[in-house]
C-alpha positions, 0 to 999 in steps of 0.5 A: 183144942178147937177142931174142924176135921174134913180133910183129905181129896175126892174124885167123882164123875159127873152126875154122882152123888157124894156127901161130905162130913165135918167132925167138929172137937174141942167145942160142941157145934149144937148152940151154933149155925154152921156154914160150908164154903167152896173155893174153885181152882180159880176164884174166891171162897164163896158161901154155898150154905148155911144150917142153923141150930135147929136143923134149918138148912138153906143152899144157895144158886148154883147149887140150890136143889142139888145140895143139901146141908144137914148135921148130927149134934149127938156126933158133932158134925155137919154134912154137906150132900151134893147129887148131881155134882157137875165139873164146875163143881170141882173145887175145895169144900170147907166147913165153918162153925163158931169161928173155926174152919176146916183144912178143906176137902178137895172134890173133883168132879170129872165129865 
């Protein structure tokens, strides 16, 4: 079975840091660039960046600088780490890897 596990809700103030982990099983993510994605209370699904299979990693604005992607082959998964996070960082975080997505994790950011 195709899974992506990264579930659940979060809720920090402003100004933490957190990261956050997608486990991948029933494929193994090494040969495949993955991605995370965000979508807002209100809003579309937007890219917030992407890994390549060599460790290559690119975070896109708003987030540039605050964000950062990395991913352990050996565990399967992908990380998204994010400091600073800010109010309008509130929103649910997914992961995407060979055409699979993750149920999403709810972050909430408080000021």
């Amino acid at each position: 079975q195709v899974q992506l596990v990264e579930s659940g809700s979060v809720s920090v103030q402003a100004g933490a840091s957190l990261t956050i982990s997608c486990a991948a099983s029933g494929f193994a993510i090494e040969p495949w660039a993955s991605e995370w994605y965000r979508q807002r209370p209100v809003g579309l699904r937007t890219k917030v960046g992407t890994i390549d299979r060599q460790s290559n990693a690119d975070v896109f604005d708003p987030v540039k600088g605050r964000f950062a992607i990395t991913r352990d082959n050996v565990r399967n998964e992908v990380y998204l780490r994010m400091d600073t996070l800010k109010p309008e960082d509130t929103a649910t975080y997914y992961c995407h890897i060979h055409g699979s997505w993750g149920q999403g994790i709810k972050v909430t950011v408080s000021s």
